[in-house]
N, C-alpha and C positions, 0 to 999 in steps of 0.2 A: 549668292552670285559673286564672280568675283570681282576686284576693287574694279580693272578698268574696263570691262564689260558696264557696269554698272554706270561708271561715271559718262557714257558714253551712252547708254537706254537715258539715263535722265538727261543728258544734253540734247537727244532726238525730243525727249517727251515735253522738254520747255520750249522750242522752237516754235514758231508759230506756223511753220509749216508741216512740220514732223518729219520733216526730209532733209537732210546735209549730206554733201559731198564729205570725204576719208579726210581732204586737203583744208575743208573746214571745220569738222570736227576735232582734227588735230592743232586749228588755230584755236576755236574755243577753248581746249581744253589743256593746250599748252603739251601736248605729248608727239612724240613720233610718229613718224608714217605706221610702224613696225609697232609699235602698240596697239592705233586705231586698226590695223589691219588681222593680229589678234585678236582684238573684242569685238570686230564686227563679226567676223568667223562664228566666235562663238554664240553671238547672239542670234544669226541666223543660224546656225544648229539648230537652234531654243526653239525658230519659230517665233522670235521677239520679234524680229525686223524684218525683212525684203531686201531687197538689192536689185536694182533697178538700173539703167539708162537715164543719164540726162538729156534728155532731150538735144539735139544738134551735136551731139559731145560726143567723148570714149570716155568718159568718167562715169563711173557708176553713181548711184544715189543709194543712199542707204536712209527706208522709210518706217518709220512705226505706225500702227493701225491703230485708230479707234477702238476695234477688238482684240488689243494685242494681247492682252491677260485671257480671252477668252481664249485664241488660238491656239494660246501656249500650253494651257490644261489643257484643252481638246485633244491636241499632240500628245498628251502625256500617257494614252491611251494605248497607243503601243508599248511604250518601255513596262505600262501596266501589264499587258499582257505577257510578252515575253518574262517577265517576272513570274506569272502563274504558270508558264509553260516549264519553267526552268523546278521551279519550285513542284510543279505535279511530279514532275519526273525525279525529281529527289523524293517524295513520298513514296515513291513507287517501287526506287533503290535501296530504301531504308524499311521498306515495311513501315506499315501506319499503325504497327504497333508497336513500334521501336521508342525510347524516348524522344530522338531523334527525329525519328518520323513525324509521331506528335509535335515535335515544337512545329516543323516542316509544315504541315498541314495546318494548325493552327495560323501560320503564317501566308498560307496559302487564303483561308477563310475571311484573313484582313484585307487581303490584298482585292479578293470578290465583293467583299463590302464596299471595299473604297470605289470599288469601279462603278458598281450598280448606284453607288451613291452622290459619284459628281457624276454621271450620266445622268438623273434627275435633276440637280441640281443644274447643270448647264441648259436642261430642259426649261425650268424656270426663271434661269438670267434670263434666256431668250426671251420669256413675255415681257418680264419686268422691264428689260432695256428698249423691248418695243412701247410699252407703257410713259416713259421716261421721255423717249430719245427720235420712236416712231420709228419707223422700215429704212434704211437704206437706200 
């Protein structure tokens, strides 16, 4: 991740609300509007954060979840996919008996594992953090 994205997920994740306004994450962290406006961007890309309304305001809020690491793999589900879409159809253009093809397909075979494999895996955070943490 990059530096001020970062320094700005972990100033959300120390707070003891997990919510700050741009105009105070920029005070905590000593940076510009124009940086925090930057790394929130991209942390909500990620799926790290939210962005929200404050209440009575026009200021947004910028919030981290309790599940925000799950979200964010969860999310990563598509870019998985599109990887295999992208990647079948290079098999397809290469011949899968190409060397090329082979590496392609090979690389395709990671890509199904990976998915089949934090799809379980995200299956069993789910008890575990109920086990832990209980329902929502």
């Amino acid at each position: 991740m990059p530096r001020m994205p970062a320094r700005v997920f972990a100033a959300l994740l120390a707070s003891d609300s997990g919510a700050l306004t741009a105009a105070e994450l920029g005070e905590r962290l000593r940076v510009s509007p124009a940086a925090v406006s930057g790394a929130v961007r991209y942390l909500a890309q990620q799926h790290m954060i939210s962005r929200e309304r404050e209440p009575g305001t026009r200021r947004d809020l910028f919030r981290v979840h309790g599940n925000q690491w799950y979200e964010a793999i969860g999310n990563r589900d598509t870019v998985i996919k599109r990887w295999e879409n992208a990647l079948r159809e290079g098999v397809a253009g290469l011949g899968a008996d190409t060397p090329a093809g082979r590496r392609l397909a090979e690389t395709l075979a990671f890509f199904e594992f990976i998915e089949a494999e934090l799809a379980a895996m995200m299956d069993r955070w789910r008890v575990h953090r109920e086990g832990l943490f209980g329902r929502d």
